[in-house]
C-alpha positions in Angstrom: 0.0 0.0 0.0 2.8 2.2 0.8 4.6 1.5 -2.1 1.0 2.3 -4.5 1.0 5.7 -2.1 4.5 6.6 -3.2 3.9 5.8 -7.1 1.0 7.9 -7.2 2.7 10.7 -5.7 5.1 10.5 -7.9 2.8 10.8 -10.7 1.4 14.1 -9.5 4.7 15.5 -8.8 5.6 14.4 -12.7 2.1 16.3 -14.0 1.9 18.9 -12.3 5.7 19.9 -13.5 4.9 19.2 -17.0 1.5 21.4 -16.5 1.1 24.3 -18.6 0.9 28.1 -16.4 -2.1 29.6 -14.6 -2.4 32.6 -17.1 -2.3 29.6 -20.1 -4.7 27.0 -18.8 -7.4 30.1 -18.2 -6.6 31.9 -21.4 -7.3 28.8 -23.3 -10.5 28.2 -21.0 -11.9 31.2 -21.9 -11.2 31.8 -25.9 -11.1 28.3 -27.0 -13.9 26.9 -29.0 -15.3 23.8 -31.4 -15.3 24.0 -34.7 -18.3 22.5 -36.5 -18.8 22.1 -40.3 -21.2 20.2 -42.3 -19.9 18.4 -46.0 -22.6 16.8 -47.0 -23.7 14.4 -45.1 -19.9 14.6 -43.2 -19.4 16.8 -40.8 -15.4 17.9 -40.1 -14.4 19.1 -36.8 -11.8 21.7 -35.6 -10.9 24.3 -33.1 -10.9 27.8 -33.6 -9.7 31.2 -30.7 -12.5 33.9 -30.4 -10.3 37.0 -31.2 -13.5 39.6 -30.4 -16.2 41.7 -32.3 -17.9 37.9 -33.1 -14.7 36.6 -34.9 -13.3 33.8 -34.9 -10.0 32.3 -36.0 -9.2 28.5 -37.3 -7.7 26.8 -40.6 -8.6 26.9 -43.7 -8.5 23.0 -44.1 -11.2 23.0 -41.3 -14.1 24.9 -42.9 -13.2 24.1 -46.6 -15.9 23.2 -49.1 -18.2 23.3 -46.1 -21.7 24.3 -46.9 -22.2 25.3 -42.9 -20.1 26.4 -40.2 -20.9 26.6 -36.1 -18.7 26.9 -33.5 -19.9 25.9 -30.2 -18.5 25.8 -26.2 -18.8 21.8 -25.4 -20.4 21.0 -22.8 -23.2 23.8 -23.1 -26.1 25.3 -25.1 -23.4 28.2 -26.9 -23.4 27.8 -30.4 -23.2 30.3 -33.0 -23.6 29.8 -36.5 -20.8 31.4 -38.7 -19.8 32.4 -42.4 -16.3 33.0 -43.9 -15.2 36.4 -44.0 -11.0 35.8 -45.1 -9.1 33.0 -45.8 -5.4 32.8 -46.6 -4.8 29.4 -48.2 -1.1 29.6 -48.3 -0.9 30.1 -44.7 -4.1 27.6 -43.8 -6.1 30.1 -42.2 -9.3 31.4 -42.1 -11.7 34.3 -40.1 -14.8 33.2 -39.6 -17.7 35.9 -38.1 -20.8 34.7 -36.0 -24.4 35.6 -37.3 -25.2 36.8 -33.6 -23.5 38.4 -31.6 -21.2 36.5 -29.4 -21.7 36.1 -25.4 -20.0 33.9 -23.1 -16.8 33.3 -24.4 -13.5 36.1 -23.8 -11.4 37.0 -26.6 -7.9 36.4 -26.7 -5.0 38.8 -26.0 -2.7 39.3 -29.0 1.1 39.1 -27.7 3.1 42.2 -28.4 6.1 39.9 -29.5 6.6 36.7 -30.7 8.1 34.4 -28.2 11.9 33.4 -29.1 13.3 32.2 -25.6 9.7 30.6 -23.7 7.8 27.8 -23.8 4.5 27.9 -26.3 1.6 25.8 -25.7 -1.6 25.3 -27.6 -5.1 23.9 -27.4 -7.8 22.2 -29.2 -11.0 19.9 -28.8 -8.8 16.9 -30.7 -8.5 14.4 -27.6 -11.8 13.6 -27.5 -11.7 12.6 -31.4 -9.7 10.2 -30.8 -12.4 8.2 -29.2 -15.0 9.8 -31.9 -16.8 11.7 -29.4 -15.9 15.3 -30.8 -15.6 18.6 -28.2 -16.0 16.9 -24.7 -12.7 17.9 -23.8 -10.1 21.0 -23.7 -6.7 19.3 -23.9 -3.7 22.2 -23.3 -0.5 20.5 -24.7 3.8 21.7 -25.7 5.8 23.4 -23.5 8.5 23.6 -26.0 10.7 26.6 -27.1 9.6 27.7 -30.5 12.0 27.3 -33.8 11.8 29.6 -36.3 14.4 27.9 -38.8 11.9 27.7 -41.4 12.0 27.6 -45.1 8.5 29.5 -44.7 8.4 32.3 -42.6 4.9 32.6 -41.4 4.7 29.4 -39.6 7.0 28.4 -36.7 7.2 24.7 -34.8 7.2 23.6 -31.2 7.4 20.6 -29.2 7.2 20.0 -25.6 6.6 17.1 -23.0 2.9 17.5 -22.9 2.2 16.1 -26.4 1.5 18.0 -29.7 -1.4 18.6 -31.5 -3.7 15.6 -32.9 -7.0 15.4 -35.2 -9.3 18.0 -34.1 -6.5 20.2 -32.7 -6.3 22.6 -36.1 -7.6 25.7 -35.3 -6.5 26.3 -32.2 -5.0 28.7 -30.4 -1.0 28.8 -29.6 -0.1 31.0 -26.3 3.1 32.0 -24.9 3.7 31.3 -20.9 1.7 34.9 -20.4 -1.7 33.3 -21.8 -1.5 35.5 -24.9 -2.3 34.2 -28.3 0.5 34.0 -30.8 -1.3 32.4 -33.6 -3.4 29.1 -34.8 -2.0 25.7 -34.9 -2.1 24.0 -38.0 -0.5 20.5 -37.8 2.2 18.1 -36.3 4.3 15.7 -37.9 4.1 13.9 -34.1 7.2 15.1 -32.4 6.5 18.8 -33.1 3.2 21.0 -33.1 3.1 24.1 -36.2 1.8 27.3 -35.9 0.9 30.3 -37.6 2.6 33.2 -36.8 -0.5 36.0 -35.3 0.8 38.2 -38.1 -0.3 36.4 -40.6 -3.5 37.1 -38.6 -3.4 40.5 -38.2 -2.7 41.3 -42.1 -5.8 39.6 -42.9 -7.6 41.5 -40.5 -6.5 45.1 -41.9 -7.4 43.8 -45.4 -11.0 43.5 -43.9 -10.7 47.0 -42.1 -10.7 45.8 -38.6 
């Protein structure tokens, strides 16, 4: 029994040290949201950050040919049914604007500079995919410093000991250790997550005036 005690201590110690910060956890919490999108009779799932004024952020593989879009909080009534506003197929993104007004969910905080030196870490509705049951949970995962060695310069990598992203994942928001967003994920190539560099972002947004 004492020995069992000691093992699951251990555990905990392990987690907890590999956990992501306060400031992340909440940020993620609070912005992140399920993608939804209807291709016939298929329907595709994602994750998208609210970024404010009832837009939303994801990929542009996510909502592509779909002939609907929601995005939804899981484990509530929230849903808000979207159209495509931008897309940027180079960089795999796309803005996506609610029909209503959106309630209930916080936007994120853009970071001032793109981390070089700290850990990133990202979210998404994927776990639950893996057991088909799409957006029953929010899975924070990475940890890992950022690389920015890339033949393409809008997109970065990042690994880190809590995981990278998986099926369902795309969309998501990327934070640095402060909780502020630095871009959507994209992919992995299951060692590291990519991302999409928040300028990217940002340009697509003053093409549309905001």
């Amino acid at each position: 029994m004492r020995f069992l005690t000691t093992i699951l201590a251990a555990l905990l110690i392990v987690s907890s040290a590999f956990a992501a910060p306060p400031a992340v956890e909440k940020a993620a919490k609070d912005s992140t949201v399920l993608v939804k999108c209807k291709r016939g009779r298929m329907m595709a799932y994602g994750s998208a950050a609210y970024i404010g004024d009832s837009l939303f952020v994801t990929n542009f593989h996510v909502i592509e040919r779909a002939e609907s879009v929601t995005v939804n909080i899981p484990g509530t009534a929230v849903r808000y049914d979207c159209r495509v506003i931008a897309t940027n197929v180079k960089a795999d993104v796309a803005i996506l604007i609610s029909k209503n007004p959106v309630k209930r969910i916080k936007a994120v905080e853009f970071a001032v500079v793109t981390p070089r030196l700290s850990p990133v870490y990202a979210a998404g509705y994927g776990s639950s995919l893996q057991d088909k049951i799409p957006g029953e949970f929010l899975r924070v995962y990475g940890g890992g410093i950022p690389q920015f060695n890339m033949a393409n310069g809008s997109w970065y990598r990042f690994g880190g000991d809590e995981g990278c992203s998986i099926s369902g994942d795309s969309g998501g928001p990327a934070f640095n250790q402060d909780g502020k967003y630095i871009g959507p994920i994209w992919g992995t190539d299951r060692k590291n997550t990519y991302a999409v560099k928040s300028r990217v972002v940002i340009a697509m947004l003053a093409t549309l005036g905001l």
